[in-house]
RODO-2510 file (C-alpha; in nm, 4 decimals, decimal comma):
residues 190
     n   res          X          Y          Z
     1     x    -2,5019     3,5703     3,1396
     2     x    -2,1823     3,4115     3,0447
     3     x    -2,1262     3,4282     2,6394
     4     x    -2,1202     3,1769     2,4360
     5     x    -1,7727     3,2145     2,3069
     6     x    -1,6046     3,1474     2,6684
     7     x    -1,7895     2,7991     2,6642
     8     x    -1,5844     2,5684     2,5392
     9     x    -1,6676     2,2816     2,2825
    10     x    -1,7803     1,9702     2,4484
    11     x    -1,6638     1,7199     2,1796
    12     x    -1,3145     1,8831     2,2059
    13     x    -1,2880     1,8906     2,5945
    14     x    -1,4564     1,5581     2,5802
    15     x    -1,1592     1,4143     2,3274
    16     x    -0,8398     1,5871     2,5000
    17     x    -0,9515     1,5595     2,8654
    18     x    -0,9080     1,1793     2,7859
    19     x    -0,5948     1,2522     2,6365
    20     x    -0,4871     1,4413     2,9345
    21     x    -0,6170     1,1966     3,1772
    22     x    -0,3123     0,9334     3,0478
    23     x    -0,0656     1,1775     3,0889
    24     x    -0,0600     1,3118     2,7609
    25     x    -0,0318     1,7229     2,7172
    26     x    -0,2595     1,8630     2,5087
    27     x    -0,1745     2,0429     2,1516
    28     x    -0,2065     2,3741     2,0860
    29     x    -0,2771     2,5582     1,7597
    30     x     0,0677     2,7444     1,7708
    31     x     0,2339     2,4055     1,7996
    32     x     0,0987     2,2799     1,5196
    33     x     0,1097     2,6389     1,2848
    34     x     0,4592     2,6081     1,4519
    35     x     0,5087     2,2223     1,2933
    36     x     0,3380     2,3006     0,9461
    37     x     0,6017     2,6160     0,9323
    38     x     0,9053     2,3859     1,0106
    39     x     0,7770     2,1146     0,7607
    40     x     0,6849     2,3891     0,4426
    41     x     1,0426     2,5359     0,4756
    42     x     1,2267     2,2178     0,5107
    43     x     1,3996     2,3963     0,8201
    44     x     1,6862     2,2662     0,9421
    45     x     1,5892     2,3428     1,2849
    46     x     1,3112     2,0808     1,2861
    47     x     1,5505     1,8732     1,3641
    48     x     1,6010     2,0197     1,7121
    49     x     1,2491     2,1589     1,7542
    50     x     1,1504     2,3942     2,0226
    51     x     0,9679     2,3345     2,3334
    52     x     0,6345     2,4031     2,1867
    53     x     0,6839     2,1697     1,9158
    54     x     0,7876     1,8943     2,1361
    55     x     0,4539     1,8564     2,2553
    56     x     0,3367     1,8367     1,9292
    57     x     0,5592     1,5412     1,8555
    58     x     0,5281     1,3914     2,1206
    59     x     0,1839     1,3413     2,0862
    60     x     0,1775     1,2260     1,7008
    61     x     0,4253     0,9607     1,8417
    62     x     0,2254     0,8517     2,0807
    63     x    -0,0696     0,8192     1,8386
    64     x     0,0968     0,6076     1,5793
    65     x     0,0313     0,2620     1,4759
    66     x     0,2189    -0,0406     1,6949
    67     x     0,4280    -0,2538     1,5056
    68     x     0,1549    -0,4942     1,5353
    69     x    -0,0766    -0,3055     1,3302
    70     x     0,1720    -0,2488     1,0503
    71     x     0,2379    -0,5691     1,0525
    72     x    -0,0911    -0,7127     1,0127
    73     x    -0,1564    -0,4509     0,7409
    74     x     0,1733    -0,5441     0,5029
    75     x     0,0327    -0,9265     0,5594
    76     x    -0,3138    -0,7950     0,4301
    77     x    -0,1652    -0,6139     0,1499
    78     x    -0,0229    -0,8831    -0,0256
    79     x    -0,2719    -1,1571     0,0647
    80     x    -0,4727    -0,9188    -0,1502
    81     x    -0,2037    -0,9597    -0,4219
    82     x    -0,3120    -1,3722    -0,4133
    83     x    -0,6131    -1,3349    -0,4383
    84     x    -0,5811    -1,1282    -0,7605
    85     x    -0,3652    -1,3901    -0,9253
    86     x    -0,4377    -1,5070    -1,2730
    87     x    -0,3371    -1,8461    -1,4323
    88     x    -0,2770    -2,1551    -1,2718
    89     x    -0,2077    -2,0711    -0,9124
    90     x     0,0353    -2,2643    -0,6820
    91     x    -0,0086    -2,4922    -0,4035
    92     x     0,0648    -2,2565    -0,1353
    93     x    -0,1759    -2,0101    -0,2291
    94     x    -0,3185    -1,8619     0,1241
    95     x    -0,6707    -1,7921    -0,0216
    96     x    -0,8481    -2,1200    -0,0779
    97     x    -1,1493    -2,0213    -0,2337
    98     x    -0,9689    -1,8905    -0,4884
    99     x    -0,8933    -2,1016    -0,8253
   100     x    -0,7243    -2,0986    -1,1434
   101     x    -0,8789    -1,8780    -1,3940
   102     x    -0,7458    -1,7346    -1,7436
   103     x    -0,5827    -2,0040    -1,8526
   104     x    -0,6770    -1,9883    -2,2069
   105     x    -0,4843    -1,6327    -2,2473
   106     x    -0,2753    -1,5575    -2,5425
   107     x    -0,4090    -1,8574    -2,6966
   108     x    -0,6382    -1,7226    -2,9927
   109     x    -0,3293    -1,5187    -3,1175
   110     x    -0,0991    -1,8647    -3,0253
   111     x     0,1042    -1,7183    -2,6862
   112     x     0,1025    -1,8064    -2,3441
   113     x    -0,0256    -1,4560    -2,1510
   114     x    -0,1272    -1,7183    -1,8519
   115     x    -0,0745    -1,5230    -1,5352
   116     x    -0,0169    -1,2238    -1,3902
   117     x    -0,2586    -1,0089    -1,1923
   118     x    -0,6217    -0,8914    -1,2636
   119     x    -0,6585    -0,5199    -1,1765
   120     x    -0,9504    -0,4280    -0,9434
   121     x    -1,0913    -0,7431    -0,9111
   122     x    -1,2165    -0,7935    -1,2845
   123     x    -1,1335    -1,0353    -1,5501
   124     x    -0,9013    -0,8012    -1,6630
   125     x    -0,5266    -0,7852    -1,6685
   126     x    -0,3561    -0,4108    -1,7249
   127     x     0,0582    -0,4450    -1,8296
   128     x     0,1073    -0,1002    -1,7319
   129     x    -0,0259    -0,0423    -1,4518
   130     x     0,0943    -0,4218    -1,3580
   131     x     0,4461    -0,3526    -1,3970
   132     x     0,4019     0,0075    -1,1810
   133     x     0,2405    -0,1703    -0,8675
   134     x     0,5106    -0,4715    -0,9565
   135     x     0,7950    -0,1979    -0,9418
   136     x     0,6442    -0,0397    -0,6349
   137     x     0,6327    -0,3448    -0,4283
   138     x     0,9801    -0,4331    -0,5343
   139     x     1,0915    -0,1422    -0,4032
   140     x     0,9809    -0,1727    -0,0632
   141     x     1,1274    -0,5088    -0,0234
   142     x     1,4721    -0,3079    -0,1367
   143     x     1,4271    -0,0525     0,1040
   144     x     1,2119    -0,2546     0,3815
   145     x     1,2170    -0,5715     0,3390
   146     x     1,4425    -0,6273     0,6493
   147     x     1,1504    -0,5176     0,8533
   148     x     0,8623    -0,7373     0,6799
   149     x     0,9283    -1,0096     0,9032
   150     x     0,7404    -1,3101     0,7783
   151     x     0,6023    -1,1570     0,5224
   152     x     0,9221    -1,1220     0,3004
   153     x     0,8926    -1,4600     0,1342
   154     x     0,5391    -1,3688     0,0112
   155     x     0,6201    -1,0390    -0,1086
   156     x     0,9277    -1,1492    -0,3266
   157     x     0,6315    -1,4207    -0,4581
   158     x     0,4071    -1,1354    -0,5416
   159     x     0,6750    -0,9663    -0,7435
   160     x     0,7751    -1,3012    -0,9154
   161     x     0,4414    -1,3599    -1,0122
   162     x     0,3835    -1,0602    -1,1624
   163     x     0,7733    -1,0134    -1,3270
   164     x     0,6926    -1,3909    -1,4846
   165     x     0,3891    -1,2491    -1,6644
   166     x     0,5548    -0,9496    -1,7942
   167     x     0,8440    -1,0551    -1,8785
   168     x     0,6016    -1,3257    -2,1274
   169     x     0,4207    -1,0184    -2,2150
   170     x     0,6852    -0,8916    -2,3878
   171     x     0,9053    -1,1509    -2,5162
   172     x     0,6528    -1,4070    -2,5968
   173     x     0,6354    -1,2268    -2,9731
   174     x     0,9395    -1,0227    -3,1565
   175     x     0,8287    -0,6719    -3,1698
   176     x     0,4892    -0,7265    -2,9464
   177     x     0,3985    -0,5996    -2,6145
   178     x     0,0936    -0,7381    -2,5118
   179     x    -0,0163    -0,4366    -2,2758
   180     x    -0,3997    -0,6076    -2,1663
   181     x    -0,5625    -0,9111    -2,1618
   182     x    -0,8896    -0,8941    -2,1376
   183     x    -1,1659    -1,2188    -2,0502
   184     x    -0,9852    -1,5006    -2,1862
   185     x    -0,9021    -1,4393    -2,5288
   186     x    -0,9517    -1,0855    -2,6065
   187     x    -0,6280    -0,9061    -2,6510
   188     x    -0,4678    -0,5584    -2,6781
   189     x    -0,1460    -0,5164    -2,8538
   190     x     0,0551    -0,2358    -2,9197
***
């Protein structure tokens, strides 16, 4: 009677005999204790890794994403930035069922908060949090914005649109940030 710890898991032999079949070798668990260890001590010598962690790597490599995929991915990210857009939006906006909304904001306390980005998909605009995601997104054009390909022109759009409303948020009034705006006229200020 053969015990059932010998028999091996048919989901897992199932999963990395396909793996194996295109020429990839299969990972073991001291490869990987072996790549955690490198990564938690910041080891120098993960830079030349052993034999056992080359198989490791190799495989994670071979795994990843194609530039394709990242690709379409940035192009969805900020095409979700449009279609958060508040105020009066511009002709090349990408998402036509989208239209101008908010553009009434500021104007019960006499300033012009049009603009700017709602956060989660509400009638509600967030400064803070705003000028975090803004300062995010600017910062990946800075560091990779020579790999966004096509997309560069809309992400520097998404960061003007979003610098243009903050920048009204807090000059608009001396002393005044205007830190929400909230369905049309209802305003926070600090």
């Amino acid at each position: 009677m053969e015990s059932s710890s010998k028999r091996p898991n048919p989901r897992l032999n199932d999963d990395w005999g396909k793996r194996r079949e295109i020429g990839q070798p299969k990972i073991n668990s001291s490869s990987l204790l072996l790549s955690r260890i490198a990564i938690q001590r910041r080891c120098t010598s993960f830079l030349f890794p052993p034999k056992e962690m080359q198989e490791s790597l190799t495989i994670h490599l071979s795994l990843a994403f194609t530039w394709q995929e990242y690709h379409e991915a940035l192009e969805k990210s900020i095409l979700f930035f449009e279609g958060q857009r508040s105020g009066k939006l511009p002709s090349n906006q990408r998402l036509t069922w989208r239209g101008d909304s908010g553009l009434s904001d500021g104007s019960s306390y006499h300033v012009d908060l049009v603009g700017g980005y709602y956060d989660a998909g509400d009638n509600v605009k967030f400064g803070l949090p705003m000028a975090f995601t803004t300062t995010l997104l600017a910062w990946s054009v800075i560091e990779f914005g020579s790999s966004m390909m096509d997309q560069i022109d809309n992400a520097r759009a998404a960061i003007r649109w979003s610098t243009d409303y903050l920048l009204k948020a807090a000059t608009t009034t001396p002393d005044t940030l205007y830190v929400q705006t909230l369905i049309e006229d209802y305003i926070s200020r600090v």
